[in-house]
C-alpha positions, 0 to 999 in steps of 0.5 A: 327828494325824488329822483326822477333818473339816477346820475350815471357819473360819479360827478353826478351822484356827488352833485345828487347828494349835495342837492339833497343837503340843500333840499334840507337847507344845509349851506356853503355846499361845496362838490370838490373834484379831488380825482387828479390828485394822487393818493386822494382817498375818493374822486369826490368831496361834498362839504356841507355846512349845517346849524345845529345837531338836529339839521346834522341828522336831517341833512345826513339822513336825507342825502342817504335817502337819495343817494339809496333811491339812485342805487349807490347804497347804504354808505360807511358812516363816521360820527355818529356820536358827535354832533359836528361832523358826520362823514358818509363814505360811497367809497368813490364820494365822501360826503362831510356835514359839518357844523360851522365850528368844525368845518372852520377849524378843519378847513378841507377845501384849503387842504385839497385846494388843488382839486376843482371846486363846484357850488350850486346854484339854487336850482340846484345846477354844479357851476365851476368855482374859482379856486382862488377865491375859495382858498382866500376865504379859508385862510 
């Protein structure tokens, strides 16, 4: 993925690294805007959802690439040796790509339900989601 200018909000760097789990075909990406709430541990989720343990490193490796190339730096990573969830920390944005099982039985958009939900479209453009649809579909 080419970064032709980096984000200068932290909106913009989560929505950089969901594009990038898209451009690896990750699916049911969703940027949670989690800053309003007290105590929340980053500004910003981006959870993903991915087939397989091959697409897991794909997807995980590509959104470190750009988010290096935008000059956020290397994350913390958590998962490396299981093949359902991976977890990259930038401190103020929490990347989760998850296989379908895990982001199931996890359910963090109904854990932060009362932060602010934004899909993609396929061009890759943050639109503003209804919270209660989301919430309906992860009960």
């Amino acid at each position: 993925m080419a970064v032709s200018k980096k984000p200068r909000t932290t909106k913009g760097k989560a929505v950089l690294c969901a594009r990038a789990a898209q451009e690896k075909m990750a699916r049911d990406i969703t940027v949670l805007d989690i800053s309003k709430i007290d105590s929340s541990p980053a500004d910003f989720f981006v959870v993903v959802t991915v087939d397989s343990d091959p697409q897991l490193r794909a997807v995980s490796n590509e959104i470190i690439q750009a988010a290096k190339a935008a000059g956020m730096g290397l994350p913390r990573k958590d998962g490396k040796g299981t093949t359902t969830w991976m977890i990259l920390d930038y401190f103020d944005i929490v990347i989760h790509v998850m296989l379908e099982s895990a982001r199931s039985f996890y359910k963090l958009e109904k854990l932060w339900g009362d932060g602010k939900f934004y899909s993609l479209s396929p061009s890759g453009v943050a639109r503003a989601v209804n919270t209660l649809a989301i919430k309906k579909q992860t009960e």
